[in-house]
Every structure is written in C-alpha cells, then in structure tokens.
C-alpha positions as CSV (number, residue, x, y, z in Angstrom):
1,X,-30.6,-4.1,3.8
2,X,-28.4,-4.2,6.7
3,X,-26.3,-1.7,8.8
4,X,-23.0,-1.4,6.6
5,X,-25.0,-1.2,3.3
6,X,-27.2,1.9,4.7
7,X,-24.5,3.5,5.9
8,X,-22.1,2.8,2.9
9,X,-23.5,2.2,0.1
10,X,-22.2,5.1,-1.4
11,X,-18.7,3.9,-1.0
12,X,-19.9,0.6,-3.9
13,X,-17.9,0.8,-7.1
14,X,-20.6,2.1,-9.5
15,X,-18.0,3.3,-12.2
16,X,-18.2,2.3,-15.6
17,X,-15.4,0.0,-16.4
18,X,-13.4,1.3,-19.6
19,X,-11.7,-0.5,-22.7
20,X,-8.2,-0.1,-20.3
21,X,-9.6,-2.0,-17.3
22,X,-11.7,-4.7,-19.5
23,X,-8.2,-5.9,-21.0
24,X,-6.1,-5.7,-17.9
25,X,-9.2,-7.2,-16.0
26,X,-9.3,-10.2,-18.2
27,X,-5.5,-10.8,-17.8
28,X,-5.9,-10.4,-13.9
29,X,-8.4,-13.0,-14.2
30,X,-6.1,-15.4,-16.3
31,X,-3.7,-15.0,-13.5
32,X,-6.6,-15.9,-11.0
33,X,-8.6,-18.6,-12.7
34,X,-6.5,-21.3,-10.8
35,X,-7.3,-20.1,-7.1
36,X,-4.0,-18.1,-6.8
37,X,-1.1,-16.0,-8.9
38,X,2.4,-16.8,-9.4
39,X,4.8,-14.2,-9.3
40,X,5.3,-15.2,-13.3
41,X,2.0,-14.9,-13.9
42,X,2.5,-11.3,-12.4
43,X,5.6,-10.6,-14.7
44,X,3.8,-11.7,-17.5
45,X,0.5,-9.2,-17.0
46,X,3.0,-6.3,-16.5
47,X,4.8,-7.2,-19.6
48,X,1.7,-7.8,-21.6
49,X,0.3,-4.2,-20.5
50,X,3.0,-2.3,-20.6
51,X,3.8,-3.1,-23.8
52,X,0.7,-2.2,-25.3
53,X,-0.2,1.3,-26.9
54,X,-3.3,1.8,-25.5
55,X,-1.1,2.0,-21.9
56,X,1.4,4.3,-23.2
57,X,-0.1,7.4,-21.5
58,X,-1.5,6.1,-18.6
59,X,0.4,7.4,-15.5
60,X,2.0,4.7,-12.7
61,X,-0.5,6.5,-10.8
62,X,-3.3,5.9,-13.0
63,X,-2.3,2.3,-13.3
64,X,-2.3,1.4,-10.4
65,X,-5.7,2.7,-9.0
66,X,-6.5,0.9,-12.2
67,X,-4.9,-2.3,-10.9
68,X,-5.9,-1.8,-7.1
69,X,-9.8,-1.5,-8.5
70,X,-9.5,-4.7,-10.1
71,X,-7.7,-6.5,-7.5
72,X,-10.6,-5.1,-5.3
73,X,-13.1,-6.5,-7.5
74,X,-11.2,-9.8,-7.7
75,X,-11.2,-10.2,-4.1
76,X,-15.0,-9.3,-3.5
77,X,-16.1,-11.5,-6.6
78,X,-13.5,-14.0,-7.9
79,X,-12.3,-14.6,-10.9
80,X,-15.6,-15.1,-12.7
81,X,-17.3,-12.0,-11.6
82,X,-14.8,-10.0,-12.3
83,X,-14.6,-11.6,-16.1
84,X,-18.6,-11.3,-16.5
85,X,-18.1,-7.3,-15.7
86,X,-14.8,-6.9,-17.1
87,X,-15.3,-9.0,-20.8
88,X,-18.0,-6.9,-22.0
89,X,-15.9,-3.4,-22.2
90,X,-12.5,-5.0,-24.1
91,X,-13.3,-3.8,-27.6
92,X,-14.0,-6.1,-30.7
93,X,-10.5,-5.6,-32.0
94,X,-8.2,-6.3,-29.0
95,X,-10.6,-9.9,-28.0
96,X,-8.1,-12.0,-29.5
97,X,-5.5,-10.1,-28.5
98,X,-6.7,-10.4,-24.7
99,X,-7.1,-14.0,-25.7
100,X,-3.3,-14.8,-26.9
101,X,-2.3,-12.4,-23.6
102,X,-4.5,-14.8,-21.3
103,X,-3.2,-18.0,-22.7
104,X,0.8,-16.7,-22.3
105,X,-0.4,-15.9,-18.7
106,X,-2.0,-19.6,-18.1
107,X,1.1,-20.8,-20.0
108,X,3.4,-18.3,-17.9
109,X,4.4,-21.3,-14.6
110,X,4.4,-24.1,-16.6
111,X,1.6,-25.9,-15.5
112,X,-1.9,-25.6,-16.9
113,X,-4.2,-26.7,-14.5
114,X,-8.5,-27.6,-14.9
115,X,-9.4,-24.4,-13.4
116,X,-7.1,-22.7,-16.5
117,X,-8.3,-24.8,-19.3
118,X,-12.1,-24.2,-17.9
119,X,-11.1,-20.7,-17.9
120,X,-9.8,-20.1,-21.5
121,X,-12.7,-21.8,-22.9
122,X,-15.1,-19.8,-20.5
123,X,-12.7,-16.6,-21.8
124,X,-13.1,-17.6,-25.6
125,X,-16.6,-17.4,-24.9
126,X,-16.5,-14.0,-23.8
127,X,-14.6,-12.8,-26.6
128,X,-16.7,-14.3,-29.2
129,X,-13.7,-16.0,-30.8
130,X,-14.5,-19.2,-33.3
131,X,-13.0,-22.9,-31.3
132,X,-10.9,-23.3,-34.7
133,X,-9.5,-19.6,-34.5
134,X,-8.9,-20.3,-30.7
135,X,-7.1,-23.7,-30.8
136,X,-4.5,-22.0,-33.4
137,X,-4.0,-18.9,-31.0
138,X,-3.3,-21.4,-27.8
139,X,-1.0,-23.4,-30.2
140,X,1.2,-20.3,-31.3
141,X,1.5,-19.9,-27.9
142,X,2.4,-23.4,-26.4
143,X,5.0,-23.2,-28.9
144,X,6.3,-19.5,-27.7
145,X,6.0,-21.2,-24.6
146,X,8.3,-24.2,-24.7
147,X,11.3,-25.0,-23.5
C-alpha cells in the first residue's frame, strides 16, 4: 500500500451503483468504446436519458453527480471497466433497451469503427441478449440511422 492509498482510501468510490447509473453508464461507455466521444455522441446520450421515465424525477443536480461519477470512473478505468461494474445493475427489462440506445450512440457520427463493433458484441454479452434478437435491434437502428 503506498502513501496516497493510506491516506485516502477513504475518498474510493465504494457506493453501490443503482439501476439509473447502470443504463447511463452503459451509454457513456457506447460513447467511449472508440477511444474518444463526439459531441453527437453526447447529444444522443442526453436525448436517450432524458427521455426516459425512469429520469423523470431525477434533479439536474442529481444528474449530474450521476454523470460526473461515471465520467470519473471512465477516466480511472476505461470503457471496459466501467461496463464490467456498470452492466450488472441495468435491470432485466431495460437490457435491450440499453442495447438499441448504445447502438444509436455507435451509429450517432456516422462511422462505426472496430473498437464499436467489438463493443456492441462485448455489450450484447452483458445484457444477455440472443445474437439473432441482437442483429434485428442493430438493423432497426442502421435503418433509423440512414441518410
């Protein structure tokens, strides 16, 4: 153990990450996947979240310590840290739902690079989602997506 984590270990982030943060985690993580976020990438997370009932009564305040926790972890860990602790708390019922959100977001610049296609199959992992039931999700949205 050295100097900084005998002295501030306390400060870690031990606190249990919640259905809200799982989902916005994984689309933070979509953004990330290809080494850096475009500003529609960005647009598209907001959207995505803000949108959604389950963020309907969280405060801008609450968001964003929400946000700047998982930006926090992103920056410590990468991208597939962040999806290994984040993945687990999205519940059963909103995994294909992060899935179609994190496919708009990889869709959102127009370019789908390795590190995105390596990340949506690592991401339908996660979510327990069947290849078959994946492939028509990622086609809905390449079609939402043209033009």
């Amino acid at each position: 153990m050295d100097l900084f984590d005998e002295e501030f270990g306390s400060f870690t982030d031990k606190q249990p990450i919640g259905p809200h943060e799982g989902f916005a985690g994984v689309l933070l993580c979509a953004s990330a996947c290809d080494g850096h976020i475009a500003d529609e990438e960005v647009q598209s997370l907001v959207v995505a979240l803000t949108r959604m009932k389950m963020y309907q009564n969280v405060s801008p305040n609450q968001f964003n310590g929400m946000m700047d926790r998982l930006l926090g972890m992103l920056k410590r860990g990468g991208p597939e840290k962040l999806l290994n602790s984040v993945a687990p708390a999205v519940p059963p019922e909103l995994r294909e739902t992060a899935f179609a959100n994190s496919c708009n977001i990889v869709l959102a610049d127009g370019v789908v690079e390795d590190e995105e296609k390596e990340f949506m199959n690592t991401l339908m992992r996660h979510m327990e989602i069947e290849e078959t039931r994946a492939r028509q999700i990622i086609k809905v949205m390449v079609i939402k997506n043209k033009g």
